[in-house]
N, C-alpha and C positions, 0 to 999 in steps of 0.2 A: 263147211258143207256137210261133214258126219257128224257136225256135235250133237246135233237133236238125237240123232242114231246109237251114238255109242257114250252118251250120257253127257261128254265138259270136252271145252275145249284142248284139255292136256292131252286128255286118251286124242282126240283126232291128230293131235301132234304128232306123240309118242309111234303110234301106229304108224302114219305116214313116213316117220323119219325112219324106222323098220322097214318099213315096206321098197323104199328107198334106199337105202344104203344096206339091208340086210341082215344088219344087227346093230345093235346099241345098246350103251350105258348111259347111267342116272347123269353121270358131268357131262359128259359129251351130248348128251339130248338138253340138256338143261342150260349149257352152255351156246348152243345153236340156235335158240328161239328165247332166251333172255326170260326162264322160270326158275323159281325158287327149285332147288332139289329136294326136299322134301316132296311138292306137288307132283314130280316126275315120277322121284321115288314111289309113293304111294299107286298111282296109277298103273305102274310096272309089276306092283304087288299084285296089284288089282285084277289087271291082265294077266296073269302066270297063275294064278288062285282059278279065275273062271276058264281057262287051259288052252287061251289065245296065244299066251307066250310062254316060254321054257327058258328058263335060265341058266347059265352054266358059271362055276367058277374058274375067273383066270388070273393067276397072282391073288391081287386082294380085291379085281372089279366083279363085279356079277355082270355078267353080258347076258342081253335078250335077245331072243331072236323069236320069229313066228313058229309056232309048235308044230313041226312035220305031222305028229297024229290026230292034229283038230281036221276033225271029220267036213267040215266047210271050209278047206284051208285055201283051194283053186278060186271057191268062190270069194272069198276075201279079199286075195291076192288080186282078181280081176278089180274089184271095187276099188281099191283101194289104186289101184294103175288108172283107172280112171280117173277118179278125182284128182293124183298127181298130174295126170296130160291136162287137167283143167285150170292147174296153180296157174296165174299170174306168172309172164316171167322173169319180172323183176322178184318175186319172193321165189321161182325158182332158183335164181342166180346166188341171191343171200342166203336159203335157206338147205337147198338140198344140190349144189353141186360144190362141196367142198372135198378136196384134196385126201386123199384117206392114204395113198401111198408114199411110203419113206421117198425121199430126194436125194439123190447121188451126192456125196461129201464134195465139197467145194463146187456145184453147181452153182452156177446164178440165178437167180432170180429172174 
C-alpha cells in the first residue's frame, strides 16, 4: 500500500515492521518477511541518512528505531497505524505478531 509513497517494497516493510514492534534490526527484519539482508540493510541506511530512523549500537547489532526528532514523526506514526489495521490477518498473524519476550526456563510450549 506505501510502496508508490516511500519508493520499493523493502522500505514499506522495513517501516511497518518498526512501526510495529518499535524497533528493529537488518536479521530480524530480514528474517521476518523472507529478504536478502543486504536489501534491508541498505533501506535502513537509506532511512537513517533522510532522518526517518536513528540507529543505536548494541553489542555488535545496529538497532532502528523511528527518529523522536523527525518533525512528521505523529504523522507517520498515524499512517503507518493505519495501513497496519488494514494488513490482512493472516499476514498479520505471519508477519507482525511474533513473540519478542524471553519465556520462563522450563516453560512448555
Amino acid at each position: 500500500m506505501l510502496e508508490s509513497l516511500v519508493g520499493n517494497n523493502t522500505a514499506e516493510k522495513v517501516l511497518l515492521y518498526i512501526a510495529n514492534y518499535g524497533d528493529g534490526y537488518t536479521s530480524g527484519i530480514a528474517q521476518t518477511f523472507g529478504l536478502p539482508k543486504t536489501q534491508v540493510r541498505n533501506q535502513l541506511i537509506k532511512l537513517e541518512a533522510g532522518g526517518v530512523l536513528v540507529g543505536r549500537t548494541v553489542g555488535n547489532m545496529r538497532i532502528f528505531q523511528l527518529n523522536p526528532r523527525c518533525l512528521y514523526k505523529k504523522e507517520l506514526e498515524a499512517l503507518l497505524e493505519k495501513v497496519l489495521s488494514l494488513v490482512p490477518n493472516k499476514d498479520k498473524e505471519k508477519y507482525y505478531r511474533q513473540r519478542r519476550r524471553p519465556r520462563r526456563t522450563g516453560k512448555e510450549l
